[in-house]
N, C-alpha and C positions, 0 to 999 in steps of 0.2 A: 371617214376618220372617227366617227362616234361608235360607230359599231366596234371596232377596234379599240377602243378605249374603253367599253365595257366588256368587250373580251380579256381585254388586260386586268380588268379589274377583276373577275369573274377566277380568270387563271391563279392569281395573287392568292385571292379567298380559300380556291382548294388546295395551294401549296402549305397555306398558314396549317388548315385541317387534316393533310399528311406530317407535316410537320410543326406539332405543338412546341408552347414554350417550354421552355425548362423547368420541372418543377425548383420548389426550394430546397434548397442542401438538407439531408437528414446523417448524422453521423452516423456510421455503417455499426456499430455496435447498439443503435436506438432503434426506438419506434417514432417516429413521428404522425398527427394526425391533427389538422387543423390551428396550427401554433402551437401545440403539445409537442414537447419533446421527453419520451421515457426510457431515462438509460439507468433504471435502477438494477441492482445486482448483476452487473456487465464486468464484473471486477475491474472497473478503471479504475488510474492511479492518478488520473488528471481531468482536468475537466476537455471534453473534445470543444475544438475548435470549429468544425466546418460545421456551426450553426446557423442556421438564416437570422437575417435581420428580423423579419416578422416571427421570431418566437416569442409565446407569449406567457406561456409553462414550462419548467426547467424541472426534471426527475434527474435526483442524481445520487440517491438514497441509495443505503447498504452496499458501497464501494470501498475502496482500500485510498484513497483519496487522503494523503496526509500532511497539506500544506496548499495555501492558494498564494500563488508568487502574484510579481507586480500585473495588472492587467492580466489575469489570469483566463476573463470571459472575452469573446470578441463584442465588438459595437452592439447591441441588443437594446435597442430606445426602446420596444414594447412589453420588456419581460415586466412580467406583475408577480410573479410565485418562481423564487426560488426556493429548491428543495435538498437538505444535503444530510440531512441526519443516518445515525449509524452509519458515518465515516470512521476514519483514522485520521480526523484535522488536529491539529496538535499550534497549528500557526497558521493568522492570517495579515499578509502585509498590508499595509496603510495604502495603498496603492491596489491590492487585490479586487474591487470592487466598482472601478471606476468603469463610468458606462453604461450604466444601471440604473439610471434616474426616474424612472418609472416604475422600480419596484417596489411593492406595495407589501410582501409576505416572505419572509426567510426564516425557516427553518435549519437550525442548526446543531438542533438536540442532539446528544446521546454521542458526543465525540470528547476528544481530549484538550481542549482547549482551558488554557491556565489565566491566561492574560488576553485583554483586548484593548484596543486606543482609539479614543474618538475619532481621528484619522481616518479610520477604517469606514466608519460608518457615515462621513463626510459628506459623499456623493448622494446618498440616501435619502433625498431631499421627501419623497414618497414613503417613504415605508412604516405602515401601521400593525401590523405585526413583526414581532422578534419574540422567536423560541430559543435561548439560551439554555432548556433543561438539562440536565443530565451529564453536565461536563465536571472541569477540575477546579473550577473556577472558586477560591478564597476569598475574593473580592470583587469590586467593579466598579470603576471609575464613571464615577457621574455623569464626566462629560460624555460620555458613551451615548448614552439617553437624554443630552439635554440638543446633541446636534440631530436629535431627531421630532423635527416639528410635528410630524400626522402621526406617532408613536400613539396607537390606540390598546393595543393588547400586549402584554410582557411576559413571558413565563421563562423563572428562574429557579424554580425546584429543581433538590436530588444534586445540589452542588454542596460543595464539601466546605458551608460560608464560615470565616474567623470572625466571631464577635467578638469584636475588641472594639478599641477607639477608632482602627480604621473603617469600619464599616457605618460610622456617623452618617458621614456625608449621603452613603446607598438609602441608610436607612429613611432619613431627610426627605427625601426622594419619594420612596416607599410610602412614608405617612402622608404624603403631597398628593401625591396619586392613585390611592388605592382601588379606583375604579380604572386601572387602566390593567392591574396586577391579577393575572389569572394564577390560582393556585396556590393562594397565601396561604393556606393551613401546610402543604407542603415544602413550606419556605423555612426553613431550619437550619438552628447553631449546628456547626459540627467540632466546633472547637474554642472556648477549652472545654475541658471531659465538663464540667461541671453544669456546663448548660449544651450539653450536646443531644441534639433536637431539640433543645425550645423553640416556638416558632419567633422569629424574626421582630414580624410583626403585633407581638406582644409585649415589645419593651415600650417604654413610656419615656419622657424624657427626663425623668428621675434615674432612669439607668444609665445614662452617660454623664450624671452628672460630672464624677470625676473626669470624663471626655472635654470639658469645655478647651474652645481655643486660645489655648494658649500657647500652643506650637510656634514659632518663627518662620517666615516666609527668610525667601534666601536674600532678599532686600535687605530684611534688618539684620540677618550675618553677616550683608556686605557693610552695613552703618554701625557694629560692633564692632567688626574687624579693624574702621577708621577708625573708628574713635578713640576706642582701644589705647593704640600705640602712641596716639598724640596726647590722649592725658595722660597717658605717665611720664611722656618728655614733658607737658607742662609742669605736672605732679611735681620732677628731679628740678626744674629750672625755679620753681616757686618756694621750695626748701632752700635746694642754695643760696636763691637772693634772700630770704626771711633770715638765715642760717649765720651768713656773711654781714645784715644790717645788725642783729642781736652780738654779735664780737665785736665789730666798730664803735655800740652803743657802749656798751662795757668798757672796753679801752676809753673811751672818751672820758666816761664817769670816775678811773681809778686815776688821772691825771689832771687835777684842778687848775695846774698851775696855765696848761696849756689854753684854758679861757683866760686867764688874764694877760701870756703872752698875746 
C-alpha cells in the first residue's frame, strides 16, 4: 500500500508539470508582465475588463477613452499606479473608481475634464499622487482634495483656472499646502483677460479681500424665506391694532360727555 501511494503521489506531481496553472488574465489588446498591465495606444474606448486581481500597474495612456461609468475597473485591491493621460475623459462618475483602495498614483493629465466631485475620489483612501494637468478645469472643489488623506503631490498646471471669488476656497488650500503642489510657477489666471497668467500662487490675502464670506448658505435662505412672510403678517397685524386703538383713542377724546355718562 505504500509503494502505491507514493506512486500516486509521484503520478499527481507529473500531471501538475504537464499541466500548469493558469496564468493570470492579460486583456488581448495588452501587454502584461509581472502586475504591469500596458494597454497604452491600443485605441480603446474603454477600460478592459478581464484584468487580474493581482495587477499592480495600470497603462492606459494615449487612448480614445471618453468617460469612466459606474464601476468602470474590476475588483483590483493591489493597483498602486493608475495611468490615463492623453485620453478623451470628458467625465468621471462618483462611482467610477470604486475598488481601488490601494492606489497610491493616478494620472489624469492632458484630457478634457471640466468638473470633478469629491464623490469620485472617496474610495481613495491611498492616494499620494494626483495629476490633474492639462485639462478644462475653471475650478476645483476643495472637497476634492480634503477626502484625500495620504495626498502628498498635486499638479494642477495648464488649466484654464477663473480667478475670481470662486477660487477662495482652492486657493486656501493652495497656501495651506504648498509643499504638496508641484508646479506652482505653472499654476495661472486664465481669466479675466486682466490677470491672465498671473500665477495663482501669488496673490496675497489682500486680493480677495472684496471675497470675504459673505455669501449665504442655503440654511439662512431657508430662515429668510420664514421669516420673511411672518413679519410682514406681524408687520399688517401690528399697524391694524396700533391703527384701530389711535381712532378709538380720538373718538373717546371728541365726546366728553360720555365720561360722565
Amino acid at each position: 500500500m505504500g509503494c502505491w501511494r507514493v506512486l500516486s503521489m509521484v503520478l499527481s506531481f507529473l500531471m501538475l508539470l504537464l499541466h500548469p496553472l493558469p496564468s493570470p488574465a492579460c486583456p488581448t489588446a495588452c501587454r502584461c508582465s509581472s502586475g504591469e498591465v500596458d494597454c497604452r495606444e491600443r485605441a480603446l474606448r474603454e477600460v478592459p475588463q478581464s484584468l487580474s486581481a493581482n495587477t499592480s500597474s495600470l497603462w492606459l495612456g494615449y487612448n480614445f477613452i471618453t468617460m469612466l461609468g459606474p464601476h468602470s475597473f474590476p475588483p483590483l485591491p493591489g493597483l498602486m499606479l493608475l495611468s490615463l493621460p492623453h485620453n478623451h475623459l470628458e467625465l468621471i462618475h462618483s462611482q467610477a473608481l470604486v475598488g481601488l483602495g490601494a492606489l497610491q498614483e493616478l494620472d489624469l493629465s492632458n484630457n478634457h475634464l471640466t468638473a470633478l466631485t469629491p464623490e469620485t475620489f472617496l474610495p481613495l483612501t491611498s492616494l499620494a499622487l494626483l495629476n490633474l494637468g492639462s485639462n478644462k478645469l475653471e475650478e476645483l472643489e476643495t472637497g476634492v482634495l480634503h477626502v484625500l488623506p495620504q495626498l502628498r503631490a498635486l499638479l494642477l498646471q495648464d488649466n484654464p483656472w477663473v480667478c475670481s471669488c470662486r477660487i477662495l476656497p482652492l486657493w486656501r488650500w493652495l497656501s495651506h499646502n504648498r509643499e504638496k503642489v508641484r508646479g506652482k510657477s505653472l499654476l495661472l489666471c486664465r481669466v479675466p483677460e486682466q490677470l491672465n497668467k498671473y500665477p495663482i500662487m501669488a496673490f496675497g490675502n489682500e486680493s480677495f479681500r472684496q471675497c470675504q464670506e459673505t455669501s449665504l448658505s442655503a440654511q439662512h435662505y431657508i430662515a429668510l424665506l420664514t421669516i420673511g412672510p411672518f413679519s410682514f403678517m406681524a408687520s399688517i397685524f401690528f399697524c391694524t391694532f396700533m391703527g384701530s386703538t389711535t381712532v378709538a383713542y380720538h373718538n373717546l377724546r371728541r365726546e366728553p360727555h360720555f365720561w360722565r355718562r
